[in-house]
N, C-alpha and C positions, 0 to 999 in steps of 0.2 A: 625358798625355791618351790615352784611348781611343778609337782610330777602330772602328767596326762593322765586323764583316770584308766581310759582302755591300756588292758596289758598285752605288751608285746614281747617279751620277753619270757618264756615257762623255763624256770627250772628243773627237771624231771629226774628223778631217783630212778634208778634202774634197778634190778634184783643182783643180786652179790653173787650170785650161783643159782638157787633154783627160779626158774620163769616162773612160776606159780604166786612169787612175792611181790608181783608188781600190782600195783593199783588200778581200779576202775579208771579213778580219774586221770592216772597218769595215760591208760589210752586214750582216751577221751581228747588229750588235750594232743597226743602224738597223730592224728586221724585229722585233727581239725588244724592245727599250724601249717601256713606255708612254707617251712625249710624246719629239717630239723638238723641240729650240729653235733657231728660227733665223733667221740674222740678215736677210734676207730670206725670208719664204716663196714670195713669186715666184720668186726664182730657184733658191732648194733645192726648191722642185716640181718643174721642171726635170728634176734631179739624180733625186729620188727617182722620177717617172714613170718615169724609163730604164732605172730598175732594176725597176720593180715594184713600189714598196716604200709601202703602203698608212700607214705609222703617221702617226698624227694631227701636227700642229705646230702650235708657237706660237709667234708671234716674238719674237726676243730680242734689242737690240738697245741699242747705247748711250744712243738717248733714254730708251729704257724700262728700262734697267737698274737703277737704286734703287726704282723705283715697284713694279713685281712681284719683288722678290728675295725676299723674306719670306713673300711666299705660295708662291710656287717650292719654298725650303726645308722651307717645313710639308708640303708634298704628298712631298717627297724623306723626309722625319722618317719619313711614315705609308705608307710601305710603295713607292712608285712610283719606276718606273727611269725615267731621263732621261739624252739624247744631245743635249749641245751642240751645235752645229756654225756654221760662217759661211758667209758667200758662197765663200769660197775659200779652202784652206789653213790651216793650225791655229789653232782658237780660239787666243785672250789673243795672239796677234803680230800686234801694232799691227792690233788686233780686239778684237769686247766677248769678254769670258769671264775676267777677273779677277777682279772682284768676284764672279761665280757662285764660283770655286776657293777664293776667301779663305772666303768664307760658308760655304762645305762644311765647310771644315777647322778652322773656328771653331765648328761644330754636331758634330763627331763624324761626321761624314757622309763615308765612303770613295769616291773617284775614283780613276777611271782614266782615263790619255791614251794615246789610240793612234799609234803610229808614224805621219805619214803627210807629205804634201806641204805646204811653206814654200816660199814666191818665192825667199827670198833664198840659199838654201843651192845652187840650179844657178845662178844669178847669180854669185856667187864664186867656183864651183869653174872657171866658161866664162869669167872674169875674165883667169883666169892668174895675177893677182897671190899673197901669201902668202896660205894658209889657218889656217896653224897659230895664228894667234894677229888676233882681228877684233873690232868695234866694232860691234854693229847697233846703230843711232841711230832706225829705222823714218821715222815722218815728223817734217821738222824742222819747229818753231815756222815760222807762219808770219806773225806783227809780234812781238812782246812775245817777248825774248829772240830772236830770230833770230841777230841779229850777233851777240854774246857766246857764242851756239852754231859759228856759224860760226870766230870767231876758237880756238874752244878745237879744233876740230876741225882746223883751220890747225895745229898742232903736235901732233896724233895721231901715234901711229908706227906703229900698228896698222894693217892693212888696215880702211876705214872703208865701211860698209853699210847704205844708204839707200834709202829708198820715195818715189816723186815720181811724182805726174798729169800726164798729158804736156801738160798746157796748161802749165806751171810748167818743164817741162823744161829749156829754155832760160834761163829766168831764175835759173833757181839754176847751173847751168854756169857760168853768168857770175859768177856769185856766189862760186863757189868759187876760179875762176882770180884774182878779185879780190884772197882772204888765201892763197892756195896757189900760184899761179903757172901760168901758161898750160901747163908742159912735165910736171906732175904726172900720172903714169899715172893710168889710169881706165879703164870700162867700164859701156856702159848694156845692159841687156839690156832688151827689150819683149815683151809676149805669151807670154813662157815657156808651154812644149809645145804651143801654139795653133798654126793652119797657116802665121799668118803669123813665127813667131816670128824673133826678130833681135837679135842681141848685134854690138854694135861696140865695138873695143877701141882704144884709143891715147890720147895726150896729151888734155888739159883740151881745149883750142882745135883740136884737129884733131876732137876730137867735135860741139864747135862748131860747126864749118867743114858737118860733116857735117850736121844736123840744123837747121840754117838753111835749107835747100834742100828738105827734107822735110814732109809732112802726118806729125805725129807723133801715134800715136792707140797704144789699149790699156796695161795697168798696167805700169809702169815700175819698174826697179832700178838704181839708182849703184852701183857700186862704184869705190873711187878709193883707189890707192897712199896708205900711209901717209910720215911724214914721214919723211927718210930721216936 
């Protein structure tokens, strides 16, 4: 298969919270595309007001992902550059931007992804636990297959790496110590680079203990020892 060598396609990393973590090149490449897609354009107006960065947008988002994909790629066929991007953090991790990558690569249509900000990667490394060898899971089922996820993840041995709303927080902790056991290392981080941001680290039930007592607000990450 022949890819076209010019790219039409930029994948752009956004900053997770602070504006300060976005790259040169990711403005670079946001100033010069003709459309950029995104998965809210309230809150990438935001983003792009900060910077100055006039280019049009349209949003792109998992409702509307099969509905304009086809038109998308006829405008990408005929000559126009486009800049994925989401609310936060790199398209397609556990965010729309799959099906755009698969359609590209299925038309002959060359992409590029830029380096830039994931939740989960200062989550694990603020974890303590192993890095060398990990499990992102993003978000779990939440009825239909849950438990059967849960229990396969109950005998993981990998460092295992999780996304969860903090209205759920609690209820899946409990969830875990349920097939894992209360003394299972872990670590939740919250707010990653935001002012308020907060990693606590220790057993299943001692995170518990912690966050029972707490207003738990902003996006959240598990990380929880694998099985030993």
């Amino acid at each position: 298969m022949v890819v076209l060598e010019t790219t039409s396609l930029y994948i752009v990393p956004t900053p997770i919270g602070n504006l300060e973590d976005i790259t040169l090149r990711a403005l670079r490449v946001l100033k010069e595309v003709n459309l950029i897609l995104a998965e809210d354009t309230r809150n990438s107006g935001i983003l792009l007001k900060h910077f100055q960065i006039s280019t049009p947008m349209q949003r792109y988002h998992a409702f509307n992902e099969h509905k304009v994909l086809d038109g998308l790629i006829r405008r990408l066929q005929s000559g126009e550059k486009m800049a994925l991007i989401t609310d936060a953090g790199t398209p397609a991790i556990s965010d729309p931007g799959y099906l755009m990558v698969r359609a590209c690569l299925q038309n002959n249509i060359k992409i590029e992804c830029l380096p830039g900000a994931t939740a989960f990667v200062p989550a694990l490394v603020k974890s303590g636990l192993p890095a060398d060898r990990f499990s992102f899971e993003g978000f779990l089922p939440q009825k239909k297959g849950r438990k059967t996820k849960l229990m396969e993840l109950s005998i993981e041995e990998r460092t295992i790496i999780l996304y969860e709303s903090p209205h759920r927080l609690l209820k899946a902790l409990v969830q875990f110590v349920e097939v894992m056991g209360p003394d299972r290392m872990a670590s939740v981080s919250r707010e990653l680079t935001k002012i308020y941001e907060e990693t606590i680290n220790g057993t299943l039930q001692e995170i518990i203990n912690y966050y029972s007592e707490k207003t738990i607000k902003g996006e959240i990450v598990i990380v929880i020892e694998g099985k030993k």
